[in-house]
C-alpha positions in Angstrom: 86.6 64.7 117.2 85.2 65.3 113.9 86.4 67.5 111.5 83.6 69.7 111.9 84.9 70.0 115.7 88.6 69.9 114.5 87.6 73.0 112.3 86.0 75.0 115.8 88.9 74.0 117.9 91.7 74.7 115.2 89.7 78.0 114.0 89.8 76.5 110.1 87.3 76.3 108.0 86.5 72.6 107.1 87.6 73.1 103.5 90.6 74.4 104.4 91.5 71.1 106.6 90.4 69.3 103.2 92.9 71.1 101.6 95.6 70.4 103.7 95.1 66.4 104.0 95.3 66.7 100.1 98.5 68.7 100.5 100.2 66.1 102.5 100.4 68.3 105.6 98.0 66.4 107.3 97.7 62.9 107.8 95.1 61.1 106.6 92.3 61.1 109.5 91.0 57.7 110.7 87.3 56.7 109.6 84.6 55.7 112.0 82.5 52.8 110.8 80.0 55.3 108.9 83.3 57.0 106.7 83.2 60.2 109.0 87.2 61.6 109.8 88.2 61.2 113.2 91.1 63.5 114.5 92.7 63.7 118.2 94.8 66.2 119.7 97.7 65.5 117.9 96.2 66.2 114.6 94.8 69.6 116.2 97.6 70.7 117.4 99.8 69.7 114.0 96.6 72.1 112.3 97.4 74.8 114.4 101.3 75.0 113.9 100.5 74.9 109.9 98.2 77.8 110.8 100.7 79.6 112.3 103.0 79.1 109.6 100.6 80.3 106.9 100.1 83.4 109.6 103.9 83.8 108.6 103.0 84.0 105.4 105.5 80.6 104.6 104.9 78.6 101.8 103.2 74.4 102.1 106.8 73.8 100.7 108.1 75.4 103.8 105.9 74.2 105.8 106.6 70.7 104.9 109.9 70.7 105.5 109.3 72.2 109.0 107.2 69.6 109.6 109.3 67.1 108.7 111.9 68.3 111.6 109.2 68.6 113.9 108.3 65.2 113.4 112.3 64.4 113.6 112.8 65.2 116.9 116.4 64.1 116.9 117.3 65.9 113.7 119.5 69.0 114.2 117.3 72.2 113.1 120.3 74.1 111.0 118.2 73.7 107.9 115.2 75.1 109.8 117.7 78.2 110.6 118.1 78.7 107.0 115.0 78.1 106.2 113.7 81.0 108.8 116.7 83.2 107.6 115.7 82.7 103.8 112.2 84.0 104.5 112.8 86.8 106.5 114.7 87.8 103.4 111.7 87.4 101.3 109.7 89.2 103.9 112.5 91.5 103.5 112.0 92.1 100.0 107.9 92.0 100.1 108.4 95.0 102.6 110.2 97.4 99.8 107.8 96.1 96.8 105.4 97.4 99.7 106.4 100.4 100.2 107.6 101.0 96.4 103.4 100.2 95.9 102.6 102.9 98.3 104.3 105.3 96.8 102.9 104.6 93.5 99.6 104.7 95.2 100.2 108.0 96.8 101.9 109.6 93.5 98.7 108.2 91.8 95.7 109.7 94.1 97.7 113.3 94.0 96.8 113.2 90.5 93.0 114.1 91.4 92.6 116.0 94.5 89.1 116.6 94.4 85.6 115.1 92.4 85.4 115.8 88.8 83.9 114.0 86.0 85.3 110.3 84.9 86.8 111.5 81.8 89.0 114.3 83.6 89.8 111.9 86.7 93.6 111.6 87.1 94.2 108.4 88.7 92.0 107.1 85.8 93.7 108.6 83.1 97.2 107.4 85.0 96.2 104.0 85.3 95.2 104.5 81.1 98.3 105.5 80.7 100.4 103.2 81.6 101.2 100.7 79.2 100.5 96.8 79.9 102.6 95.5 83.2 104.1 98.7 83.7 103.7 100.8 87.1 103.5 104.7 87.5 106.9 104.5 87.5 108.1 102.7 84.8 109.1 99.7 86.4 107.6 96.3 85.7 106.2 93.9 88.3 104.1 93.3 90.9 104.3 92.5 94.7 103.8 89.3 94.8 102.2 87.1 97.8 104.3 84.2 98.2 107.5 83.0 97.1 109.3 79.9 95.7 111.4 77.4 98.1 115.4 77.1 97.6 115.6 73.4 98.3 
């Protein structure tokens, strides 16, 4: 199929299966005679794992490294255990910074209950008020969408 086909079957845009080749995730496709990428099931199916792993919210550094056991059949999958078990400990964390954002959130929109001019609006002035990096709270940071690898 070509990659136009890959992309329908696989649900991913064509860019995105660019993207991927250039990451190392996928192989290379063959070329027909007139330079178009050719891919087979095996190359779908690999597509759709990494999608599902994205889905999870994993890393391409992750995602390499369960690739390269699923490609290892033989290989015993104890590092893919701690891999699994050292993300669910970043989802972990994610899931407070959540919930420490929706309280900030929520402390912030009770600061103008109902329509008023911009220069009297609460959540405005809040948000002015806080100085550079800083939340509502006082805390710095920020919930962050992905995470770095132990290796």
């Amino acid at each position: 199929m070509k990659i136009g086909e890959l992309a329908k079957a696989a649900n991913t845009p064509v860019e995105t299966i660019r993207y991927y080749e250039r990451a190392g995730l996928l192989p290379d496709a063959a070329r027909t005679e007139s330079n178009y990428r050719i891919y087979g099931e095996a190359q779908r199916d690999r597509l759709i794992f990494i999608r599902h792993c994205r889905g999870l919210d994993m890393t391409l550094d992750e995602i390499r490294l369960l690739l390269r056991f699923k490609d290892s059949p033989s290989e015993n999958c104890a590092q893919v255990n701690t891999l699994i078990d050292e993300h669910i400990g970043h989802v972990s964390v994610r899931i407070r910074e959540l919930k420490n954002l929706e309280r900030q959130l929520k402390t912030l929109r009770k600061t103008c209950g109902e329509a008023r001019e911009s220069s009297q609006c609460g959540i405005l002035n809040g948000l002015s008020a806080c100085r550079e990096g800083e939340s509502l709270t006082g805390k710095t940071g920020h919930v962050h969408g992905a995470h770095t690898m132990k290796s």
